[in-house]
C-alpha positions in Angstrom: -44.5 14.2 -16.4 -41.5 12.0 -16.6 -40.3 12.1 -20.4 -37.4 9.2 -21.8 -34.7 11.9 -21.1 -35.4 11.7 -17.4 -34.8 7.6 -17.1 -31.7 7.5 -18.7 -28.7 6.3 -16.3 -25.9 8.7 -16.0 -22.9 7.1 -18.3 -20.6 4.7 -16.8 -17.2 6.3 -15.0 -14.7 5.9 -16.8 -12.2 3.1 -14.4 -9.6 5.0 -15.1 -10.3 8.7 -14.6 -8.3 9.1 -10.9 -8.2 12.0 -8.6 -5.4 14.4 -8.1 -3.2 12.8 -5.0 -0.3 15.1 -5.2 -1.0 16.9 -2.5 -1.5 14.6 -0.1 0.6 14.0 2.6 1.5 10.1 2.8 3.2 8.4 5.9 4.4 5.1 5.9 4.8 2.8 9.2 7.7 0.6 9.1 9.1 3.1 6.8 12.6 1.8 8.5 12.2 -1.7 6.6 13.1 -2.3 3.4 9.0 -2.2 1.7 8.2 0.8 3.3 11.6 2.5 2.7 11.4 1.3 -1.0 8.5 3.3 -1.2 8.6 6.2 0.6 11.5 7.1 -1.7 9.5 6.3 -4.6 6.7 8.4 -4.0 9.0 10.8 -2.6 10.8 11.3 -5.8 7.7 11.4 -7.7 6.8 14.5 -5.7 4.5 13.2 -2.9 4.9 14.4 0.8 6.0 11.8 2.5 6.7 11.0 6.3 8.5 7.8 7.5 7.0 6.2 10.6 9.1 4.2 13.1 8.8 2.6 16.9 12.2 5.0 17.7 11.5 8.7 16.3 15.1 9.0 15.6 15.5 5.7 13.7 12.7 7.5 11.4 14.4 10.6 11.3 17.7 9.0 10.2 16.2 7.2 7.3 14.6 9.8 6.2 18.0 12.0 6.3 19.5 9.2 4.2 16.6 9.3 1.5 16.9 13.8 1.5 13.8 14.2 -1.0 11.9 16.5 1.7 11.3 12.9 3.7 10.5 13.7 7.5 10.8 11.2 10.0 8.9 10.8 12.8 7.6 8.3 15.9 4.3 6.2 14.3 1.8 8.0 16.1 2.9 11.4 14.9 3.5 9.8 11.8 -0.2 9.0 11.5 -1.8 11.9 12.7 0.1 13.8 10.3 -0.6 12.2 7.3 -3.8 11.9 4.9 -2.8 8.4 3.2 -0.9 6.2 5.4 0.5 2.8 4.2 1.1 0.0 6.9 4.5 -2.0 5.9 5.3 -3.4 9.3 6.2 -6.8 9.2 3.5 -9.0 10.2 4.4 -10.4 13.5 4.4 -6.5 14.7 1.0 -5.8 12.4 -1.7 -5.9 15.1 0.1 -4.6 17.8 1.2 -1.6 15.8 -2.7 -1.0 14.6 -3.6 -1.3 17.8 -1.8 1.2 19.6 -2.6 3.5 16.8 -6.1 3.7 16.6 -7.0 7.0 17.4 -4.4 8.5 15.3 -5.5 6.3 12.4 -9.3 7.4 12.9 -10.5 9.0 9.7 -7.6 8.5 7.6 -7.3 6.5 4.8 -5.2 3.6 5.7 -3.4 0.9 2.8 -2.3 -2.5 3.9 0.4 -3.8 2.1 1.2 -6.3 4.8 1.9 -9.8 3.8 1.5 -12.7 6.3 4.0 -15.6 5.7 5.9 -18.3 6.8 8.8 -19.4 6.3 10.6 -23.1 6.2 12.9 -25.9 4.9 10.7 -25.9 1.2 10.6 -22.0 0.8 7.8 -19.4 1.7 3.9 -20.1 1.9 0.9 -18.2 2.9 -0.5 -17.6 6.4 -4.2 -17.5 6.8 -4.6 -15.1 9.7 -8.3 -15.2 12.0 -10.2 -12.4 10.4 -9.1 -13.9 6.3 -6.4 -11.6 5.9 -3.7 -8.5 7.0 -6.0 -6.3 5.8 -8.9 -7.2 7.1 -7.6 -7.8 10.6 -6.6 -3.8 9.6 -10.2 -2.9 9.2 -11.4 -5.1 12.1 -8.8 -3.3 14.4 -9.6 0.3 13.0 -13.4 0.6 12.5 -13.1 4.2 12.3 -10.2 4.4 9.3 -11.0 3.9 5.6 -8.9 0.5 5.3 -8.0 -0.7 1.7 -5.0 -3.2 0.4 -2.4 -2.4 -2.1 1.5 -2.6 -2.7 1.5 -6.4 -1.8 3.7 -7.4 -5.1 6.7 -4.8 -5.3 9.9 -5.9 -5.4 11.6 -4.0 -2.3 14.9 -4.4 -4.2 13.6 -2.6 -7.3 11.6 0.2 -5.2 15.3 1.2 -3.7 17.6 1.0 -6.6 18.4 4.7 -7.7 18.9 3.5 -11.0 16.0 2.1 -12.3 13.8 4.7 -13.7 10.6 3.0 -13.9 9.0 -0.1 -12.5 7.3 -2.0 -14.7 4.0 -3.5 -12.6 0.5 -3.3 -11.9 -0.6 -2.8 -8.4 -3.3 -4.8 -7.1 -5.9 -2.4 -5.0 -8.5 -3.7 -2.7 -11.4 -2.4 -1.0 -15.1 -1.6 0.3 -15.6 2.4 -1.2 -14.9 3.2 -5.0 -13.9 6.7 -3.8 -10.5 5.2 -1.3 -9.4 2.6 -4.0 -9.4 5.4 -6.7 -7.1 7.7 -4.4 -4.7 4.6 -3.9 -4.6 3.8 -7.8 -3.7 6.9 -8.0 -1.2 7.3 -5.7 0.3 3.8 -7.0 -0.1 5.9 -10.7 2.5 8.4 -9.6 5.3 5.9 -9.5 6.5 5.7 -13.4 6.0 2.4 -15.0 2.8 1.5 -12.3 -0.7 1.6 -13.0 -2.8 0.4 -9.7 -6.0 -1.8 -11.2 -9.1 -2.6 -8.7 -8.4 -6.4 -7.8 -12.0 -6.4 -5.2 -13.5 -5.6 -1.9 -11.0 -6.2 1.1 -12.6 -10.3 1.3 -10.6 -10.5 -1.3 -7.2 -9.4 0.1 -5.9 -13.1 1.3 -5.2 -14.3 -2.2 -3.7 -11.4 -3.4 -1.3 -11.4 -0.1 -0.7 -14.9 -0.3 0.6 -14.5 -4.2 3.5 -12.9 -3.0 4.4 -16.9 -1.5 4.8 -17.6 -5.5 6.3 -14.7 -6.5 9.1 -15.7 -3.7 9.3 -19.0 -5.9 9.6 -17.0 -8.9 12.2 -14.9 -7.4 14.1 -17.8 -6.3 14.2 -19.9 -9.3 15.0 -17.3 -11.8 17.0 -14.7 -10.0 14.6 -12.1 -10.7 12.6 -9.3 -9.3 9.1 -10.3 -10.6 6.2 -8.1 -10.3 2.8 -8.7 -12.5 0.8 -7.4 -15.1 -2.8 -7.2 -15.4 -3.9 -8.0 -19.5 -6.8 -6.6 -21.4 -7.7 -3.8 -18.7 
C-alpha cells in the first residue's frame, strides 16, 4: 500500500553543493598560449595536477619549466590521454584540426571548451558563427565519445598570469548536456580564489556566451581594463 511518505520527491540539490576535483589530473591544449598558460598556472597554484599540451612536446615542456608548480609538459595527445579534465584553449583557426586528430585520446574524458571564435577588423572584434552554432558544439560534434561542456570563455589572460594578483574576481559561465560534467567544471573553476563557476545552459547555448567575449574586447578597449563578469542574485 503506497502511503503519502512514499510520493514525496526527494528535496531539490542544492546548485551549489560541488564535488571534490582536487585530485584530478587537468591538461590543457594550447597550454603554450597565453589562455591556456594563464590557467594552467592558476589551477596549478591552487593545487590541481596539471599538464600543458602543445603541437612540439618540448615547447610544452619548456612552459611548464617556466611556470615550476609540479606543471608537466607534454605533446597534445599524451597530454590528453593523461588527463581526467582537459580544457581546449587553442586558438580557433587550429580548433577542429586539433579535435580531430585527438579523438581517440579524448574518448571518455571530460572535455571543456573555452574556445572563442572571432574576427577581427578596422572597427574592433566581433563574433564568428561557426557551422555547427558554436566552438563547443563543433567540440561535441567532432568528439561523440568525450563528455564536451563550455567554460572559461570570459578570463582575462592578462589577470590569469599576473603573480601578483591574489584573487580574480569573476564568475565563470559553464555550459552543458549532463548536470554531473558541469558540476565538476564549477568546481574546478571554484578552486581559483575569487571564481565561482555558475550553470549558464546546455551546450545550444555556448554561441552567445562565446560571442560576449567580442564586448568584453570593447570594454577592454575603451576603459583600459581587464573586465570579467558577475552573475547577481545566484
Amino acid at each position: 500500500m503506497t502511503t503519502p511518505d512514499d510520493t514525496k520527491k526527494a528535496p531539490a540539490k542544492d546548485p551549489w553543493e560541488l564535488p571534490d576535483v582536487s585530485g584530478l589530473v587537468v591538461g590543457v591544449l594550447g597550454g603554450t598560449g597565453d589562455q591556456g598558460r594563464g590557467l594552467a598556472y592558476r589551477l596549478a597554484k591552487s593545487g590541481q595536477k596539471v599538464i600543458i599540451g602543445s603541437r612540439a612536446a618540448e615547447r610544452a615542456r619548456t612552459a611548464a619549466a617556466e611556470l615550476g608548480l609540479g606543471v608537466e609538459g607534454a605533446d597534445n595527445s599524451e597530454c590528453a590521454r593523461r588527463s581526467d579534465i582537459v580544457i581546449v584553449a587553442v586558438p580557433w583557426d587550429g580548433h577542429a584540426k586539433t579535435l580531430e586528430s585527438l579523438r581517440e585520446e579524448l574518448a571518455g574524458k571530460l572535455v571543456v571548451d573555452c574556445v572563442n571564435p572571432l574576427g577581427f577588423d578596422k572597427k574592433g572584434a566581433y563574433a564568428l558563427t561557426p557551422e555547427e552554432g558554436s566552438a563547443a558544439q563543433q567540440a561535441a560534434a567532432l568528439l561523440p565519445e568525450s563528455r564536451v561542456t563550455a567554460a572559461f570563455h570570459h578570463l582575462s589572460a592578462v589577470l590569469l598570469s599576473d603573480p601578483e594578483i591574489a584573487e580574480i574576481d569573476t564568475d565563470v559561465m559553464v555550459l552543458g548536456e549532463e548536470r554531473a560534467d558541469t558540476d565538476l567544471v564549477q568546481a574546478l573553476a571554484a578552486r581559483i580564489p575569487g571564481m565561482r563557476g555558475v550553470f549558464a545552459g546546455r551546450l545550444r547555448n555556448a554561441h552567445q556566451v562565446e560571442s560576449l567575449v567580442a564586448n568584453l574586447i570593447s570594454v577592454n578597449r575603451r576603459y583600459k581594463a581587464h573586465a570579467g563578469l558577475r552573475v547577481t542574485d545566484v
